[in-house]
N, C-alpha and C positions, 0 to 999 in steps of 0.2 A: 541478511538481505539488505542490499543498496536500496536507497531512496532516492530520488530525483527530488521529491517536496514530500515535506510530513503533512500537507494538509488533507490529502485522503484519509492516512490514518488518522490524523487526529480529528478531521470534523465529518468521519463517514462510519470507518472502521469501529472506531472508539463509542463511539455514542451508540450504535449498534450493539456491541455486546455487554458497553456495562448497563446495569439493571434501572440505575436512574440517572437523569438529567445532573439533577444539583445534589451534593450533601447535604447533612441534616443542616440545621438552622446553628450547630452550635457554634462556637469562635472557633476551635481546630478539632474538625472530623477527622474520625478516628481513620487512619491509614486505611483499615481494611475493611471501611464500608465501601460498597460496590458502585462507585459514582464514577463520571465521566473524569473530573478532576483526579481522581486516586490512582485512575487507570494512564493521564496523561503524565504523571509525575511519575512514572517506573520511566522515562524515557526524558527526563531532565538531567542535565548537566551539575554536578558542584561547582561553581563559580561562575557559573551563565545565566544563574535567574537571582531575583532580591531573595527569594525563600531558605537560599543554602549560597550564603558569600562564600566564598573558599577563603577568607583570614577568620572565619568560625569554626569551618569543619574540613579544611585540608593544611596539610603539616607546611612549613615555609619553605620546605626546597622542591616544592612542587611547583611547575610555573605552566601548566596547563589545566584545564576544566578536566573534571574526571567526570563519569556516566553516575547517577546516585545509582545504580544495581551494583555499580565495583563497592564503593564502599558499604553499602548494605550487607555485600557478599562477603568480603574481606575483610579479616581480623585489625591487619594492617597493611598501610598505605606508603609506603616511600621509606618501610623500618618503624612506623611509627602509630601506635593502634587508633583506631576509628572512632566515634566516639556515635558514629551512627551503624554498627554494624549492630546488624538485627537478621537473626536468623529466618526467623517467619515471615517480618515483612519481604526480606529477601526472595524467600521462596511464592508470595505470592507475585510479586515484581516479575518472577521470572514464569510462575504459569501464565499472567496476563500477555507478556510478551509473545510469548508461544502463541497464545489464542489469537493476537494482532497477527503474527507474521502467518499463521496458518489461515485467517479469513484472507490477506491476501493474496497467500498464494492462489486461494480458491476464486477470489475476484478474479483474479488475471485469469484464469483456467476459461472458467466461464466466460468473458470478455472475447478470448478467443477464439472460443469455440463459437460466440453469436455473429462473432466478423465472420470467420468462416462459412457459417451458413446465408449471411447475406450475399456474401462473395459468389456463392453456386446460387444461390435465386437471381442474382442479377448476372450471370454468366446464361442462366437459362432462359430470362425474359428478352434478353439484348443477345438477336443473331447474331452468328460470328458476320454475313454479309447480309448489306442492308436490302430490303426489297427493291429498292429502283435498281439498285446493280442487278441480283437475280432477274428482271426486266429485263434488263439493256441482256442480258448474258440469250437470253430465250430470244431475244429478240434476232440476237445476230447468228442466232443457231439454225435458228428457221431461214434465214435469209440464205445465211449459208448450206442447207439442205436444198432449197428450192432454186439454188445455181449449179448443184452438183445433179440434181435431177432434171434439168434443161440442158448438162453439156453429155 
């Protein structure tokens, strides 16, 4: 799923289904406790943030950022093995993903299903013709009955 801006998911979506705000207090929580933080790093870059430089954990004939789910997922990277490939974090990297793209699919669902219904309560509040026109229309009906009834 295309993104236009990660900031839905990251400051709506994301704090929504993980369980708490902040990790524990220690210096590096553990991957798989269920904080907003753990859930935004399945969707970081190797060599796009200070956490993972890519001259620490990507091979040198790599000359773009990789996604941390390829390498978490993958043995090796470019011919050259990983040195963060982790099976489990992997696999939870990729239910949270799942859970992110399926809340939004379900936002969007919903979103437009409530446009929709606004759309028909204001199609049914707002005549298709305004009252002074239906006036003016009576008005010249009757004028014009009461010339056809004098000729």
């Amino acid at each position: 799923m295309a993104y236009t801006s990660n900031s839905v998911r990251d400051m709506l979506v994301i704090p929504w289904l993980a369980d708490r705000s902040d990790c524990s207090s220690d210096a590096a929580p553990s991957w798989d406790e269920d904080c907003v933080s753990n859930w935004r790093e399945c969707y970081l870059n190797i060599g796009g943030t200070p956490e993972y430089p890519a001259w620490q954990y990507l091979p040198t004939n790599i000359t773009v950022s990789v996604p941390l789910l390829t390498a978490l997922c993958e043995k090796k990277v470019a011919g050259e093995m990983q040195t963060l490939y982790d099976e489990e974090h992997c696999f939870v990297c990729q239910a949270r993903q799942r859970a992110v793209s399926l809340s939004l699919v379900w936002t969007v669902f919903v979103l437009e299903h409530v446009l929709v219904l606004v759309k028909l309560f204001l199609a049914a509040l707002v005549p298709d013709v305004p009252r002074w026109v239906e006036l003016e229309q009576a008005k010249q009906r009757h004028v014009s009955e009461r010339q056809r009834k004098k000729q």
